[in-house]
C-alpha positions in Angstrom: 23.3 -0.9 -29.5 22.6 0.9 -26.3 19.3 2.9 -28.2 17.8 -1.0 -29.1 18.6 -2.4 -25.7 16.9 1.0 -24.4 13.7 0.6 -26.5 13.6 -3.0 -25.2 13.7 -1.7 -21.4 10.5 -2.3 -19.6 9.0 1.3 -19.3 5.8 0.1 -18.7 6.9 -1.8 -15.4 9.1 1.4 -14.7 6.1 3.7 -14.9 4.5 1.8 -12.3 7.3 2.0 -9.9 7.5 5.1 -10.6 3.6 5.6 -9.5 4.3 3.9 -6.7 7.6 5.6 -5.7 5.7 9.2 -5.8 3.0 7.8 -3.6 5.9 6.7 -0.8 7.3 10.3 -1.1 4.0 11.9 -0.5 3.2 9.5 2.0 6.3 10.2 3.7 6.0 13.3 3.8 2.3 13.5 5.5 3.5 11.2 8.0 6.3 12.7 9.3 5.0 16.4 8.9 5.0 16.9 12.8 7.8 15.0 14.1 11.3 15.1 14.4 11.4 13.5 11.5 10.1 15.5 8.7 12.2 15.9 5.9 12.5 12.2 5.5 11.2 12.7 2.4 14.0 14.7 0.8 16.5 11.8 1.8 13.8 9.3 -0.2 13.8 10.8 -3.3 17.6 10.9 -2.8 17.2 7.0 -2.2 15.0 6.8 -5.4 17.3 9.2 -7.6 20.6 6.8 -6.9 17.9 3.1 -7.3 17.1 4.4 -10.8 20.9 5.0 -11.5 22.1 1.5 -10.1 18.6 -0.1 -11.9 20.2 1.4 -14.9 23.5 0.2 -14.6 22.2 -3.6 -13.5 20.6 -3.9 -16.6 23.1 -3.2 -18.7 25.2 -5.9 -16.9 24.6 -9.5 -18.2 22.7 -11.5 -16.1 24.8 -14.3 -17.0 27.9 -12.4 -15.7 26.2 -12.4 -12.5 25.8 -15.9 -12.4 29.1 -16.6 -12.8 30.2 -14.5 -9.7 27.8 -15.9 -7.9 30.3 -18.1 -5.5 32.4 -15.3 -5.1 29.1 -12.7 -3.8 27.6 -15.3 -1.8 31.2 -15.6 0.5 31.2 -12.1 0.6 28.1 -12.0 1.9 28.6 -14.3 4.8 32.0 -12.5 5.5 29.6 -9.5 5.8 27.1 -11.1 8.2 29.7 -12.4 10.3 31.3 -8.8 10.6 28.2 -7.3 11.4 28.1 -9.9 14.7 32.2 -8.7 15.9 31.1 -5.6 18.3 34.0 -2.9 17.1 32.3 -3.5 13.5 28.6 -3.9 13.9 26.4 -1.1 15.0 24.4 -2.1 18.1 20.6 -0.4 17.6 17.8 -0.9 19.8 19.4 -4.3 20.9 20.1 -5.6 17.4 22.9 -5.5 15.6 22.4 -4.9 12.1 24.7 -2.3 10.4 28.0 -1.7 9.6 28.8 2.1 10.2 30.6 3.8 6.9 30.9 6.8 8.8 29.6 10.4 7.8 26.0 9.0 8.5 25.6 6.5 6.6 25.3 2.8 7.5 25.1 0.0 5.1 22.9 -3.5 6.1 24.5 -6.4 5.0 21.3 -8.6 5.6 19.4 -7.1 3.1 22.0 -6.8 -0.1 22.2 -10.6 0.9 18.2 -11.4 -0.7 19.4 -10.5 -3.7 22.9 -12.4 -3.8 20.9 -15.2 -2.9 18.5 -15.1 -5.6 21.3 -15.4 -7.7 23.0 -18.2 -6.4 19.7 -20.2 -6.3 19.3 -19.7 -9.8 23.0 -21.0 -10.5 22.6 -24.1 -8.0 19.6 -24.8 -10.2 20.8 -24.2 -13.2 23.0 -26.7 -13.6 19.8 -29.1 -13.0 17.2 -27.7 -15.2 14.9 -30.8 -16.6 16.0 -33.1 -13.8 14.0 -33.9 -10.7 15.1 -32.8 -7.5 17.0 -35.5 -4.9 16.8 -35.3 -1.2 20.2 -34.1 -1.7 19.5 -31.0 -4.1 16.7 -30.4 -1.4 19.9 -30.4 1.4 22.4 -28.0 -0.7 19.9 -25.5 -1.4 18.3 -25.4 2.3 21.9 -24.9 3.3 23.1 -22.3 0.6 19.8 -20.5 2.3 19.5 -21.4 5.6 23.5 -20.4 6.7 22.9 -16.5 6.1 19.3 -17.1 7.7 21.1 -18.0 10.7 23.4 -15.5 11.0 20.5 -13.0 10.1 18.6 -14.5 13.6 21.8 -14.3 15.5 21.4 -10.5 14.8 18.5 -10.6 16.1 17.0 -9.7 12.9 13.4 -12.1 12.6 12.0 -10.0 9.9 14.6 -9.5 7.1 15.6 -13.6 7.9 12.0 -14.6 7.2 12.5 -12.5 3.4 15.1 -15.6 2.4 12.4 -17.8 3.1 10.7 -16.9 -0.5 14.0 -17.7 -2.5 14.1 -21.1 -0.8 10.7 -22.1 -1.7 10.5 -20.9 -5.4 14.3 -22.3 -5.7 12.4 -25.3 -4.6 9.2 -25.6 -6.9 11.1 -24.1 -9.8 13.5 -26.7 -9.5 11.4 -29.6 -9.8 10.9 -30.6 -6.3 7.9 -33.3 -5.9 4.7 -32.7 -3.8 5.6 -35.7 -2.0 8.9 -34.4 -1.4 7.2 -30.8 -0.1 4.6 -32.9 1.9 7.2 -34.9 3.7 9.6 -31.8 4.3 6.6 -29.8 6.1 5.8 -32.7 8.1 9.6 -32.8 9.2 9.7 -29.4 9.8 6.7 -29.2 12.1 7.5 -32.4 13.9 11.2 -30.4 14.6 9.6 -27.4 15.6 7.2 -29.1 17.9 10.4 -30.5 19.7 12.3 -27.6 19.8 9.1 -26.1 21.7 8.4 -29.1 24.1 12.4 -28.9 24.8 12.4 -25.3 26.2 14.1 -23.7 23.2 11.3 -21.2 22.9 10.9 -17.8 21.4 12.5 -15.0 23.0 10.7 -12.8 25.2 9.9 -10.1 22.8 9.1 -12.5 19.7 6.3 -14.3 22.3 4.8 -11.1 22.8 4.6 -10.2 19.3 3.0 -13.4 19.1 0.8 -13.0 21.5 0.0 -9.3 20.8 -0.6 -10.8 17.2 -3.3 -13.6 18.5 -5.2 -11.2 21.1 -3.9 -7.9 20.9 -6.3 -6.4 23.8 -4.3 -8.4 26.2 -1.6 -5.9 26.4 -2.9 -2.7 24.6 -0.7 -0.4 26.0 2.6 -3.1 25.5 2.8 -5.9 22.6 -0.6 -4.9 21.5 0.0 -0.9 21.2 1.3 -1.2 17.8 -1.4 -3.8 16.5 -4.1 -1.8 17.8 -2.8 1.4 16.4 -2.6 0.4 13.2 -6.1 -1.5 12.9 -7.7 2.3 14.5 -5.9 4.0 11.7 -7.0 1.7 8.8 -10.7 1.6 10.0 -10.7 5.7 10.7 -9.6 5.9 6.8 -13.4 5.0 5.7 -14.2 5.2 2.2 -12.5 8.4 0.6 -9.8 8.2 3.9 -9.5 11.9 6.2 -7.5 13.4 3.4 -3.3 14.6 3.4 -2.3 15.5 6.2 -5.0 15.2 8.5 -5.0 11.3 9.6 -5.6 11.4 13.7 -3.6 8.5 14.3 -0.6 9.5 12.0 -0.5 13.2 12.7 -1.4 12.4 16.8 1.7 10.3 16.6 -0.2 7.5 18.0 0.6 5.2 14.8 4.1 4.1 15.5 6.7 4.7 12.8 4.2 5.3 10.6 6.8 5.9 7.4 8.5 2.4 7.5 6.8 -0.2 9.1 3.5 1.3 9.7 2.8 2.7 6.0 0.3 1.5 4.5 -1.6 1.9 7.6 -1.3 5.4 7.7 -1.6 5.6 3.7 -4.9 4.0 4.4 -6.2 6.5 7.2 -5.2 9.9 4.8 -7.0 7.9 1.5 -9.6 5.7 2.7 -10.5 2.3 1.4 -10.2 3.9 -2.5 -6.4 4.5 -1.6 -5.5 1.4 -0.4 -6.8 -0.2 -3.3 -4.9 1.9 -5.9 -2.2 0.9 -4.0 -3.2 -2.6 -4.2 -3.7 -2.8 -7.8 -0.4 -1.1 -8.4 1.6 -3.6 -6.7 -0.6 -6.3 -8.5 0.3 -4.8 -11.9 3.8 -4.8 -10.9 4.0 -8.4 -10.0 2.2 -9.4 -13.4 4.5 -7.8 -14.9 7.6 -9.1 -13.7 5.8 -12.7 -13.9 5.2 -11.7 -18.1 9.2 -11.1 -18.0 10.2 -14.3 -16.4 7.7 -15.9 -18.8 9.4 -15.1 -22.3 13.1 -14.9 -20.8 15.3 -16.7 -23.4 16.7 -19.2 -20.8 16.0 -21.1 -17.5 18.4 -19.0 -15.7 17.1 -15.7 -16.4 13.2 -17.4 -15.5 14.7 -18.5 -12.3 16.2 -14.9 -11.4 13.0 -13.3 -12.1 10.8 -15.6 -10.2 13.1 -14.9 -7.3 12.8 -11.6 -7.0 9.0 -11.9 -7.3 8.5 -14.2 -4.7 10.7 -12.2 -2.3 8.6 -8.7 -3.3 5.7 -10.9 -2.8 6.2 -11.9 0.6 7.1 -8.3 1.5 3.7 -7.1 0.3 2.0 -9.5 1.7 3.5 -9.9 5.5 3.5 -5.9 5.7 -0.2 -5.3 4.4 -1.4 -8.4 7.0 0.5 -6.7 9.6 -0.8 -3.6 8.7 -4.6 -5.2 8.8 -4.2 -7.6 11.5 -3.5 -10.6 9.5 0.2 -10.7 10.5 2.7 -10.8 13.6 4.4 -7.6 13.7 8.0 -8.6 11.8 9.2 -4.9 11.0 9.4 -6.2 6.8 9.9 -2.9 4.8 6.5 -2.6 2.2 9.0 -2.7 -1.3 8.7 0.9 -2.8 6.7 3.1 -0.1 8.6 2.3 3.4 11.0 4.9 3.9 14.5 3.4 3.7 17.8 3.0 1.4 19.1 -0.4 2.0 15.3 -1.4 0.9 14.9 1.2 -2.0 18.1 0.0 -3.4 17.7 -3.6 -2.9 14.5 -3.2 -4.9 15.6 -1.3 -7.6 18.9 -3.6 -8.0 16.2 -6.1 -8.2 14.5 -4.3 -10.8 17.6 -4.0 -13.3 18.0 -7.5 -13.1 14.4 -7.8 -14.4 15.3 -5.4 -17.1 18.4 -7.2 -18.2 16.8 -10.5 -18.3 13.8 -8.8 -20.6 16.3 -7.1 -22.9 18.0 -10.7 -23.0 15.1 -12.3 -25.2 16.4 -10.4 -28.1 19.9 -11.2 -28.2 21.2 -13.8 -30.4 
């Protein structure tokens, strides 16, 4: 049994991650090899090591299962978010609080286990409505199954991770046979309500306007909001063609890229490895997201489809927010780059992810 479920495992989808996990060591690595924070790398691989482990486990763990504990994960997920708020359990960092402190270093982030407990209850709202079309009320429970932990995410303040739920909501919303006339009207509200908010003085905070602004004309402050933005772009456009090579990025090794093995990446994968590494990197993640779109494709149910299409739109979004920060194209949000930004709540998320995808491929050849 366990050798035909083993041959049915995606090893073609793990040999890409794999690719792209040896790149984020490597990458790591370079990045951090004069600062306080070399060795970084050693505690990734660690990271990686225990994600292939749990991706293991997950898939041997019917999806369905999963499903059915759904209720029970989402309320301990808000009990979670709401701990991480009390201030003799949450960890205060920076201004935000965002962890929960296990003791012996470790910290665990509620926030971001919670993406993939709510992938799974969209897919078992929706479920029990495959075929049908969706009813202003569907559109209601799902917005709220969604938009509670979103809130208590912003009252961290945590922007970034919050605005990773966002993906779950809108494929929960296509996938479940939501109307364009429906989406058209629900944009419209939502702008209309946004408008207000802004006209009534509930404005961004302080340091999320400056982002903003930093975002829109990052020369206006380049030594404040704009530092980052402007570091970044430098260290992209001194990567050239073939890139300055391992070890030897100006930016990265000057330590004028800032946190350049979380946030800041892909720009300083880009400076070491040129134009040509960027796109491998590229065309990796494009392979990946194929491929998990091929698995959602031929699951044997609705369910497992709607799991799978979760998980790629949140990875997705990821890629696609960090890289346009990276280049220019985004507000700076601090949204981990799935598989290269140094970091274990994000390496495991993904890789928990990942076994899902596994178990939901294996599925198509049970009877």
């Amino acid at each position: 049994m366990l050798r035909t479920r083993l041959r049915d495992f995606d090893w073609t989808l793990l040999a890409f991650v794999l690719v792209m996990s040896v790149i984020s060591v490597w990458e790591i690595r370079s990045a951090t090899a004069t600062t306080k924070f070399h060795g970084f790398q050693t505690k990734q691989i660690e990271f990686i090591a225990v994600g292939l482990v749990c991706m293991f486990v997950m898939s041997m763990i019917d999806y369905h299962r999963l499903l059915d504990i759904a209720a029970w994960a989402y309320g301990i997920c808000l009990v979670s978010l709401v701990a991480v708020l009390i201030p003799h359990v949450g960890q205060k960092v920076l201004g935000a609080r965002r962890w929960i402190n296990l003791g012996g270093g470790l910290h665990f982030q509620p926030s971001e286990w919670v993406k993939l407990v709510l992938i799974i209850a969209a897919a078992r709202f929706l479920w029990t409505r495959v075929g049908e079309e969706m009813e202003w009320m569907d559109v209601v429970k799902i917005g709220a199954l969604i938009g509670v932990p979103m809130l208590l995410v912003l009252k961290q303040p945590d922007l970034g991770t919050a605005l990773t739920y966002l993906p779950v909501l809108v494929v929960g919303l296509f996938l479940g046979g939501m109307r364009w006339k429906q989406a058209v009207i629900l944009c419209l509200a939502l702008a209309m309500l946004a408008g207000l908010g802004f006209a009534t003085g509930k404005r961004l905070k302080p340091y999320q306007q400056a982002r903003i602004n930093a975002f829109l004309n990052p020369d206006s402050d380049p030594k404040g909001s704009g530092y980052q933005i402007r570091q970044s772009l430098i260290a992209v456009g001194s990567g050239g063609i073939w890139g300055q090579g391992a070890n030897k990025g100006s930016q990265t090794q000057g330590d004028f890229l800032p946190i350049p093995y979380t946030d800041f990446i892909f720009a300083a994968f880009c400076e070491e490895h040129g134009f040509v590494g960027a796109m491998l990197v590229l065309v990796l993640y494009f392979l990946i997201l194929v491929r998990l779109i091929q698995n959602a494709q031929t699951a044997s149910d609705a369910p497992g489809s709607l799991l799978v299409m979760g998980i790629v739109g949140v990875l997705a979004f990821q890629i696609a927010i960090n890289i346009g920060m990276c280049i220019g194209l985004m507000p700076v949000t601090g949204i981990p780059l799935p598989l290269m930004s140094y970091g274990g709540s994000s390496v495991l998320f993904t890789f928990l992810a990942l076994g899902i995808v596994m178990n939901v491929r294996m599925g198509r050849f049970v009877n």
